[in-house]
Biopython code that builds the backbone (N, CA, C, O; Angstrom):
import numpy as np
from Bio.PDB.StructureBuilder import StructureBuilder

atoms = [
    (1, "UNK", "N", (-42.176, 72.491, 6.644)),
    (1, "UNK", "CA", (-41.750, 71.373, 5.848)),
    (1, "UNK", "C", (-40.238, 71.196, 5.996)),
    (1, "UNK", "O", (-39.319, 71.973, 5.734)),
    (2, "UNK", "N", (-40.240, 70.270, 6.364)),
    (2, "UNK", "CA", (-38.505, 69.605, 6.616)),
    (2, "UNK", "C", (-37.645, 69.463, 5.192)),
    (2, "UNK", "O", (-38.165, 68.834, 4.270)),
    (3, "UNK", "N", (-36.376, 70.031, 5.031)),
    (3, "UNK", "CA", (-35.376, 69.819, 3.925)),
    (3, "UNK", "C", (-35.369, 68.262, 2.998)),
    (3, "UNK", "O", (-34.923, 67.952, 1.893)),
    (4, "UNK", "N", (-36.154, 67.463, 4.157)),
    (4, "UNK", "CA", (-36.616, 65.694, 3.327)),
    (4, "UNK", "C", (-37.403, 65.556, 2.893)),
    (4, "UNK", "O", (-37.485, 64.557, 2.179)),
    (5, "UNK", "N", (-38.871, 66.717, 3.050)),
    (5, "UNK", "CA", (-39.636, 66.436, 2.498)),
    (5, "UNK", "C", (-39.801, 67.119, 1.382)),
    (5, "UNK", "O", (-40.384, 66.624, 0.418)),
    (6, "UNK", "N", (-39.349, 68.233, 1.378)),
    (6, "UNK", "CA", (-38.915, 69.199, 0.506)),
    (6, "UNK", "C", (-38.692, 68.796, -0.764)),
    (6, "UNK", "O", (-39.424, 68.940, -1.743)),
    (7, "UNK", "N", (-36.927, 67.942, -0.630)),
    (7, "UNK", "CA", (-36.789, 67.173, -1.410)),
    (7, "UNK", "C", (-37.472, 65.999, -2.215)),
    (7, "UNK", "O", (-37.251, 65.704, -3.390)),
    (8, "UNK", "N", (-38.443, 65.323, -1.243)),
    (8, "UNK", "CA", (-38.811, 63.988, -2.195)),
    (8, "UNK", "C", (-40.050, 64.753, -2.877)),
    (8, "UNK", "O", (-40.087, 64.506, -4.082)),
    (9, "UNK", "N", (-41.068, 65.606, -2.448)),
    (9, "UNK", "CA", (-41.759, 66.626, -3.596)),
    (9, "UNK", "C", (-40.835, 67.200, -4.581)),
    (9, "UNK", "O", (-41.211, 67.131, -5.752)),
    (10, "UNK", "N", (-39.888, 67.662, -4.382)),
    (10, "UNK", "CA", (-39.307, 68.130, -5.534)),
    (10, "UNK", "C", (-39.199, 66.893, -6.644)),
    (10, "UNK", "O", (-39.756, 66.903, -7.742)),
    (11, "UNK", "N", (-38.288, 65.738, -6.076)),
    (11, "UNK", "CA", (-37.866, 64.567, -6.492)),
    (11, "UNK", "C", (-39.320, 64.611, -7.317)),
    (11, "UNK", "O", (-39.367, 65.233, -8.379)),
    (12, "UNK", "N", (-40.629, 63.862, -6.743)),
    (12, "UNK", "CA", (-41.411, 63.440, -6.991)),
    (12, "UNK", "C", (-42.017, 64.259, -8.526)),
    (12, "UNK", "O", (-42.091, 63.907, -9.703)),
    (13, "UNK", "N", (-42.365, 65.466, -7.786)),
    (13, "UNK", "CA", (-42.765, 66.260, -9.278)),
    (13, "UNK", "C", (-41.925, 66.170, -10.570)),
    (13, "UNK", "O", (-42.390, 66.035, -11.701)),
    (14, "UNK", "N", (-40.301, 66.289, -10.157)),
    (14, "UNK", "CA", (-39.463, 66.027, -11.623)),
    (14, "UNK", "C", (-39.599, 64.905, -12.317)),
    (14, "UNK", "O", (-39.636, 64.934, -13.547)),
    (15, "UNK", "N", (-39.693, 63.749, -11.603)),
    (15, "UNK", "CA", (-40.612, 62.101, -12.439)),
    (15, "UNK", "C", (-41.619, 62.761, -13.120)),
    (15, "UNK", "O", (-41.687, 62.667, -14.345)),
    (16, "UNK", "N", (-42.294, 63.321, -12.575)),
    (16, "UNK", "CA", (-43.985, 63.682, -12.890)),
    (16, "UNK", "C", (-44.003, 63.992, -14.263)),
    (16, "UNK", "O", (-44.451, 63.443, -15.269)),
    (17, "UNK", "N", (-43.197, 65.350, -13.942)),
    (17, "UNK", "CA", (-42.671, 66.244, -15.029)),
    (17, "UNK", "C", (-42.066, 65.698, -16.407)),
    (17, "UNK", "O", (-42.641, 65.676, -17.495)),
    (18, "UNK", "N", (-40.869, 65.294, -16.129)),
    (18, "UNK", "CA", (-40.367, 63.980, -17.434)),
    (18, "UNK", "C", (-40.924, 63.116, -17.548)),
    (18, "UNK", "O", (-40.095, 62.382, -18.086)),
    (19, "UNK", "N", (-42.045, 62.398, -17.421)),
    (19, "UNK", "CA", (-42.796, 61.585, -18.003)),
    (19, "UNK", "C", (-43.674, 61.892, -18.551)),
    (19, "UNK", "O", (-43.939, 61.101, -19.457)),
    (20, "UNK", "N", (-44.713, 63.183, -18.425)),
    (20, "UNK", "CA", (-45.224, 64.163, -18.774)),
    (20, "UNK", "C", (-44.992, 64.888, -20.266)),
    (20, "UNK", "O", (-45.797, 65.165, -21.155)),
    (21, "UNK", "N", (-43.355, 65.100, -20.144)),
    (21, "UNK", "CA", (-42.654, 65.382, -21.580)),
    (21, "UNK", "C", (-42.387, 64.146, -22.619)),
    (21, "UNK", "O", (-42.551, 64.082, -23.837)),
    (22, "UNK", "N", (-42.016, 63.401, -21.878)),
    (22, "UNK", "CA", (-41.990, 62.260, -22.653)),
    (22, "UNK", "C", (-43.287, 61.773, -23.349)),
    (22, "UNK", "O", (-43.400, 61.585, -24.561)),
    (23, "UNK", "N", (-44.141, 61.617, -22.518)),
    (23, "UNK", "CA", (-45.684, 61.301, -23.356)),
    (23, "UNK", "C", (-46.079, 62.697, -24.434)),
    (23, "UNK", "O", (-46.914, 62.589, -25.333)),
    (24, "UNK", "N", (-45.299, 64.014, -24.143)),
    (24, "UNK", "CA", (-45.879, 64.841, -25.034)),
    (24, "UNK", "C", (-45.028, 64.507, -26.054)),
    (24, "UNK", "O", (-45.704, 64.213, -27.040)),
    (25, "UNK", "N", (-43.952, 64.425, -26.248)),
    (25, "UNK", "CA", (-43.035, 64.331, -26.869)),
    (25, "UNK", "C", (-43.022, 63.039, -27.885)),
    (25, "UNK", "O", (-42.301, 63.046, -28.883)),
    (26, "UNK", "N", (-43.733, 62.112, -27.609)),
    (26, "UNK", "CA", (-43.489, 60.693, -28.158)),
    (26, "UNK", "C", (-45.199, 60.775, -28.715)),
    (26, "UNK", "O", (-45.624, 59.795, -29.327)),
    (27, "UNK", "N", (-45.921, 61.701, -28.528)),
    (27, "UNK", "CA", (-46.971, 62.110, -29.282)),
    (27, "UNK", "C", (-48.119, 61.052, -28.526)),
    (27, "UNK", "O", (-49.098, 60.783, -29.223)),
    (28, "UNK", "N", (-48.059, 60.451, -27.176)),
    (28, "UNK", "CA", (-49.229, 60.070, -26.879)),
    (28, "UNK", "C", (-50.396, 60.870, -26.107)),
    (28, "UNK", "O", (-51.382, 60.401, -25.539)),
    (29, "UNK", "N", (-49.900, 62.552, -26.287)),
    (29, "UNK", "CA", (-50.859, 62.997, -25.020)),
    (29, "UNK", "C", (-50.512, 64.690, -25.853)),
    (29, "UNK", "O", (-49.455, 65.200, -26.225)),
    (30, "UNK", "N", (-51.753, 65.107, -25.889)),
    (30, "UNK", "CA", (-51.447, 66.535, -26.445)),
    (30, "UNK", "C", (-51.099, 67.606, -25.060)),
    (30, "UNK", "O", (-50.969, 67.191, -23.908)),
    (31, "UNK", "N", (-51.009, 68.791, -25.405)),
    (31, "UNK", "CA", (-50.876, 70.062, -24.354)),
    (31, "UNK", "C", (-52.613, 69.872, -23.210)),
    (31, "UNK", "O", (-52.820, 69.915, -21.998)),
    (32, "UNK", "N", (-53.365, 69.697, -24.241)),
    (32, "UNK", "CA", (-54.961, 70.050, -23.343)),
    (32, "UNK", "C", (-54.740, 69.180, -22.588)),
    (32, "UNK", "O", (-54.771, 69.410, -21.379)),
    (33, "UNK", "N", (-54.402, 67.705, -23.165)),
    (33, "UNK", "CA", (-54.731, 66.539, -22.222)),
    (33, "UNK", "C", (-53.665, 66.450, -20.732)),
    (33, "UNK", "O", (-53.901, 65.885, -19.664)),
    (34, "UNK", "N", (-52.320, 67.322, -21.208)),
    (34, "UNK", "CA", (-51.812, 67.467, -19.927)),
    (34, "UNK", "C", (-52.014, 68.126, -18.948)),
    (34, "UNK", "O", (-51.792, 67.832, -17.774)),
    (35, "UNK", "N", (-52.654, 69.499, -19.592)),
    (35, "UNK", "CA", (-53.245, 70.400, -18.436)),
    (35, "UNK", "C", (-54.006, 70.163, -17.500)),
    (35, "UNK", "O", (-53.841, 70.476, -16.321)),
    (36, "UNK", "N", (-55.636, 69.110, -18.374)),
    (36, "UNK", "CA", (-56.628, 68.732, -17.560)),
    (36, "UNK", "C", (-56.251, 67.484, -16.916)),
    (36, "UNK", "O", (-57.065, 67.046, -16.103)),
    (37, "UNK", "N", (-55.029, 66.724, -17.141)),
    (37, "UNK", "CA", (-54.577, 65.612, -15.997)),
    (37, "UNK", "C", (-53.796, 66.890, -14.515)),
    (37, "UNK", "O", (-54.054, 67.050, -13.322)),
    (38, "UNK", "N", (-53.136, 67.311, -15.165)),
    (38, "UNK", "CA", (-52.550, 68.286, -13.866)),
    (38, "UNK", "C", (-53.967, 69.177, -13.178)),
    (38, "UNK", "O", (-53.858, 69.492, -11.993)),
    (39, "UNK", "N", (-54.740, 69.410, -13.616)),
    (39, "UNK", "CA", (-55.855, 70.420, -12.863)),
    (39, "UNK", "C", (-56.418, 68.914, -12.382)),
    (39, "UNK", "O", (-56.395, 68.860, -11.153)),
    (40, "UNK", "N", (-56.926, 67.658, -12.998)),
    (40, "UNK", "CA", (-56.919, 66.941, -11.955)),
    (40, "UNK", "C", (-56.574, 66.593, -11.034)),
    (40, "UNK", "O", (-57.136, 66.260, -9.991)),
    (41, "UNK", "N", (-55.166, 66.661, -11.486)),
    (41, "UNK", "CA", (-54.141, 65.893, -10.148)),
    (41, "UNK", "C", (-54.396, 67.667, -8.496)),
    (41, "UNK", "O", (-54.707, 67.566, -7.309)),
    (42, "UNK", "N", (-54.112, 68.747, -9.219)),
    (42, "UNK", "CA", (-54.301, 69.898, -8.044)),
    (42, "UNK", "C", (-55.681, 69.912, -7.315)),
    (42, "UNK", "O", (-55.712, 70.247, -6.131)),
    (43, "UNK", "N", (-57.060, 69.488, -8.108)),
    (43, "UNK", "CA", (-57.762, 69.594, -7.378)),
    (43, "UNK", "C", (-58.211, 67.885, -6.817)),
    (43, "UNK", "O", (-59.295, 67.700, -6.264)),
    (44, "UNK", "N", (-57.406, 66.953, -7.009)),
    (44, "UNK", "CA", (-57.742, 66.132, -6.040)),
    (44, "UNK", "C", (-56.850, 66.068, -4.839)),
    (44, "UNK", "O", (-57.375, 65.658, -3.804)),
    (45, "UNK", "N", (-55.823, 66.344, -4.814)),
    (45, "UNK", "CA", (-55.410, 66.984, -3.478)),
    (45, "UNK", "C", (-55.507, 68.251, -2.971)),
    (45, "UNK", "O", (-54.537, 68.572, -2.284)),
    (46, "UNK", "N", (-56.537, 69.236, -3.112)),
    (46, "UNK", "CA", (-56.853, 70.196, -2.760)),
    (46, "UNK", "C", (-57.589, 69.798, -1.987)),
    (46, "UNK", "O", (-57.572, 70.227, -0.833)),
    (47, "UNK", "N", (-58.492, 68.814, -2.417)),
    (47, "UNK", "CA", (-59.965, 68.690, -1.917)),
    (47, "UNK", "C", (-59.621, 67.767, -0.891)),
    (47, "UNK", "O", (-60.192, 67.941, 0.185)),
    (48, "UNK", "N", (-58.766, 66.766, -0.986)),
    (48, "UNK", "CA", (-58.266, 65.928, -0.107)),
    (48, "UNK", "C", (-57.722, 66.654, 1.221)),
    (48, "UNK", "O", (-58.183, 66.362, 2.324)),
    (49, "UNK", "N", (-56.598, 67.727, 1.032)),
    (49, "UNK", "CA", (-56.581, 68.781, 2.249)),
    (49, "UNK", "C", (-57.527, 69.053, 2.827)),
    (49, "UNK", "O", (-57.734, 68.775, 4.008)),
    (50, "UNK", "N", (-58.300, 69.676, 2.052)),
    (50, "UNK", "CA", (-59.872, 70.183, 2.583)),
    (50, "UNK", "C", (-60.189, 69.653, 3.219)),
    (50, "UNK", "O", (-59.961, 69.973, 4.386)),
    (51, "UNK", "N", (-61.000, 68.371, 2.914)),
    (51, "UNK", "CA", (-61.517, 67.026, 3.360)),
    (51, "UNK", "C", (-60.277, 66.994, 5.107)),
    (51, "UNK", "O", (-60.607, 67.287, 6.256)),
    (52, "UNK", "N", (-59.398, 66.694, 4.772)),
    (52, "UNK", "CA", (-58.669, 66.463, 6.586)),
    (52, "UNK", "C", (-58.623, 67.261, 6.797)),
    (52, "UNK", "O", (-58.166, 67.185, 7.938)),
    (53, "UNK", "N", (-58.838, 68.893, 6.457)),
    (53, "UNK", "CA", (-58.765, 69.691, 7.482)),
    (53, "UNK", "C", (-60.343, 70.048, 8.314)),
    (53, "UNK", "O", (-60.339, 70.711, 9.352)),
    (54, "UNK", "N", (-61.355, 69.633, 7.839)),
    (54, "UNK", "CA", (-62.454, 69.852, 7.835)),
    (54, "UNK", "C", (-63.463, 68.647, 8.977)),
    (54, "UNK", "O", (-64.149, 68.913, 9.963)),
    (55, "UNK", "N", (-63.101, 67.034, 8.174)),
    (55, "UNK", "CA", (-63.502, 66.321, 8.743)),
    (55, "UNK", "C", (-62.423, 65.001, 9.989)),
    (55, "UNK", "O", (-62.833, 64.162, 10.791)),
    (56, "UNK", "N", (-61.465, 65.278, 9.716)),
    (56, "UNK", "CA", (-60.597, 64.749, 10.277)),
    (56, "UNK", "C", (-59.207, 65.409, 11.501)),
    (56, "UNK", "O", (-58.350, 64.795, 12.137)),
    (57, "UNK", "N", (-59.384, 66.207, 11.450)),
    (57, "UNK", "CA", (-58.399, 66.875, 11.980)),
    (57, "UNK", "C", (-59.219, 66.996, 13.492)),
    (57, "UNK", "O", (-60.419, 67.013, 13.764)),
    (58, "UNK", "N", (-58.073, 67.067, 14.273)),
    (58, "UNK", "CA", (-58.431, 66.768, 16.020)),
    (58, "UNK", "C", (-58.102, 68.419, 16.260)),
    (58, "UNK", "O", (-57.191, 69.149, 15.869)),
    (59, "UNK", "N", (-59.206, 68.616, 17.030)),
    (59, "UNK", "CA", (-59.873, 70.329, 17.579)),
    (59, "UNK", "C", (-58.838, 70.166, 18.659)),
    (59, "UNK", "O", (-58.604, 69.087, 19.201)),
    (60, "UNK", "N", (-58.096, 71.555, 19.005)),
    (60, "UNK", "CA", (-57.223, 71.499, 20.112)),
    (60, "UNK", "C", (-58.160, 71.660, 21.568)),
    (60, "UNK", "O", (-57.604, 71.639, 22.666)),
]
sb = StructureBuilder()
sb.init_structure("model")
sb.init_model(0)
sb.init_chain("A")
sb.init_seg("    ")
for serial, (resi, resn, name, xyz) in enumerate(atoms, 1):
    if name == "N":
        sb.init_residue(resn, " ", resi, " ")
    sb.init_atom(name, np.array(xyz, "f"), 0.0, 1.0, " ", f" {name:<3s}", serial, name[0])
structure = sb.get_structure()
């Protein structure tokens, strides 16, 4: 992973993150409801990896 991409994941997750607090914080979203959006969010790009490494990815 290149120092750019590095960065805009980092970038990206800290939005994630403070908006995250902010909805906990401003009382629209409890602790559970953030967890099971984040275990959503990990296993739909888990599975999405999966998925291209499995059915998409070119055999050397």
């Amino acid at each position: 992973m290149s120092r750019r991409e590095k960065a805009g994941t980092a970038a990206i997750l800290l939005v994630c993150l403070i908006l995250l607090g902010l909805a906990f914080w401003r009382g629209w979203m409890n602790l559970l409801q953030i967890a099971a959006l984040i275990g959503i969010g990990i296993g739909f790009v888990g599975g999405t990896l999966y998925l291209y490494r499995q059915l998409w990815e070119e055999e050397d």
